[in-house]
N, C-alpha and C positions, 0 to 999 in steps of 0.2 A: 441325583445328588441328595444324601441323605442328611436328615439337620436335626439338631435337637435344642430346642429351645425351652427357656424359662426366663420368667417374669416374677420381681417381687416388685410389692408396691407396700409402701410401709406407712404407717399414721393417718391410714385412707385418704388422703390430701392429693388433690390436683388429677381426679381418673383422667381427663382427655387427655392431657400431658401424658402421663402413663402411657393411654391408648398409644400416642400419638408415635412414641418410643417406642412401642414394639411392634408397630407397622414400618419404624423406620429403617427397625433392624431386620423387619422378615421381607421387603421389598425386591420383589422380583424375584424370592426364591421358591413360590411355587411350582410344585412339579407337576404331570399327572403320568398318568401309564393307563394299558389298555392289556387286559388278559384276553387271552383267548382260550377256549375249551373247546375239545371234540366229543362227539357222544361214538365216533368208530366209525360211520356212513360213511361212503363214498364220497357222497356229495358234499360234506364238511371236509372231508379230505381235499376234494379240490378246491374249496374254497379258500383253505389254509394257504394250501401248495401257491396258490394264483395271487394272494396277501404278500406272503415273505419274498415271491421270487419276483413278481411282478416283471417279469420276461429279461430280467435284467441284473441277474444269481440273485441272493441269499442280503437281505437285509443286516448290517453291521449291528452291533446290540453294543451298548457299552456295561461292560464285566459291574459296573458301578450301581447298576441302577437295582445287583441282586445282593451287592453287599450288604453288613449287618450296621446300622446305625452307627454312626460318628460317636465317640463317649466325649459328650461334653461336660466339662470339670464343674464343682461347683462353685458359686460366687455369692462371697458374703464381703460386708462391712467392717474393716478394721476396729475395733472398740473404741470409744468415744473421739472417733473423728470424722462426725457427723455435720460439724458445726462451724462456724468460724466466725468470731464476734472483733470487729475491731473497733480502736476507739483512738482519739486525739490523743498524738503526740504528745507526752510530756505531763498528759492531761490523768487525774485518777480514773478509774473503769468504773463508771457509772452511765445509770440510762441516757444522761443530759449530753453526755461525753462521748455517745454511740454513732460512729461514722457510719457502719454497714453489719448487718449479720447476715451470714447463707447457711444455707443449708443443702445435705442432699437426701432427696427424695425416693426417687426410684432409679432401677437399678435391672439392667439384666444381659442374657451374653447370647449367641448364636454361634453353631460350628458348622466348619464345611467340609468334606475333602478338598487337601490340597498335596497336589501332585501323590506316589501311591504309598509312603507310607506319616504322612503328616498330616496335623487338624490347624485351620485359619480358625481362630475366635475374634468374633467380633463384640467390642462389649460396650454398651449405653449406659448415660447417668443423667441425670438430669433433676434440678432442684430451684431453690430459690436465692435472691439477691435482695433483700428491704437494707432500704438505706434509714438512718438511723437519725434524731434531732443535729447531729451535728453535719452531719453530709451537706455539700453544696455544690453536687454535681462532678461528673466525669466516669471515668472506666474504672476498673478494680479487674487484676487478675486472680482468680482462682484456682490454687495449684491442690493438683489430683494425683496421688499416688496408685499406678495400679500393679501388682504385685501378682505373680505366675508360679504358683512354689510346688515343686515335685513333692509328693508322700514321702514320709520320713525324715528320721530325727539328724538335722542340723544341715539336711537340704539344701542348696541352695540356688535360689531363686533362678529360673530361667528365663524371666524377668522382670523389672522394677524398674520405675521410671517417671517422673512425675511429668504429668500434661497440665498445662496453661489452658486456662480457661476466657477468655477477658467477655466481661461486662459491661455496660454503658448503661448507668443510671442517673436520671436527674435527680434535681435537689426536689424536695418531696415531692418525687413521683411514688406510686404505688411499688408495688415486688415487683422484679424481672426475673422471668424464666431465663433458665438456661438449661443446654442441652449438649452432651459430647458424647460424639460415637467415634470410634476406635477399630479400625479390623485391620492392624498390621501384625498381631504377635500370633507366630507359624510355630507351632510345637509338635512334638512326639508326637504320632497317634497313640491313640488306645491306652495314654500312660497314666495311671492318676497322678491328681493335680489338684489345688486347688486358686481360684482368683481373689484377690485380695485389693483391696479397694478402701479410698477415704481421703479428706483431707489432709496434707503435709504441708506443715505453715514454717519444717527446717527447728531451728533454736526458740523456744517462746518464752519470753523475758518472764 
């Protein structure tokens, strides 16, 4: 199974987190393989011959393992929706007034073979939650737009979908992590693409 991964980390903030993210995304997807060479001898010849047949015909190979790497699309950050600052009802936007701000951090995607002519991408985010002077406790949902848009002009999206995030922070507790991995969205092979990602808060007054 071939894969092709990438990791960005942005504002150097939080490496284990990072780390932590793109062990979560490459889990269990190690492969290995095993070549073999002859130099022409007899005696590697049987040696070959007694490996593949093992008295029992011809070792099955899956066509997969000599194909050409998965073209994994590439994934960036929607322009300034990084951030998301809320604040008291009713109340002006100021620091005194600050219920919660988040952020997102890092960011990256993994591709697999999926059935013979389609790519599974799997894609990670993960960022912060500080609650703010006026916060006094409970969850906050996080909505996350992540966007699949074919190359070329007026494209459209093969998909776009905003994921829930929720959070549970106390009233001054420190920052909570948070972390969302993704590997439902089955595309094209081989098509370009690219992923498109960020906070979607909808209408902002």
């Amino acid at each position: 199974m071939s894969k092709v991964v990438e990791t960005v980390v942005k504002r150097g903030s939080r490496p284990a987190v990072a780390g932590a993210l793109c062990i979560g995304l490459l889990a269990g997807c190690m492969s290995s393989s095993n070549e073999l060479s002859s130099s022409g001898g007899s005696t590697s010849k049987s040696w070959i011959n007694q490996i593949t047949t093992s008295g029992k015909g011809p070792i099955q190979v899956n066509p997969d393992a000599f194909a050409a790497d998965v073209y994994c699309p590439p994934i960036r950050m929607q322009t300034d929706t990084y951030l998301i600052m809320k604040f008291a009802n009713r109340k002006e936007e100021t620091p005194e007034n600050l219920l919660y701000q988040a952020t997102v951090d890092e960011w990256a995607r993994d591709c697999t073979r999926e059935g013979s002519d389609q790519t599974r991408i799997k894609i990670g985010l993960s960022g912060d939650v500080t609650p703010g002077p006026a916060w006094r406790g409970g969850e906050v949902t996080l909505p996350l737009r992540v966007a699949i848009v074919p190359s070329g002009e007026n494209a459209k999206p093969l998909y776009s979908e905003v994921l829930s995030v929720p959070v549970t922070i106390g009233e001054n507790s420190p920052s909570e992590a948070w972390t969302l991995i993704e590997d439902k969205f089955v595309v094209p092979r081989n098509q370009e693409m690219k992923i498109i990602f960020g906070f979607d808060e909808g209408k902002r007054r």
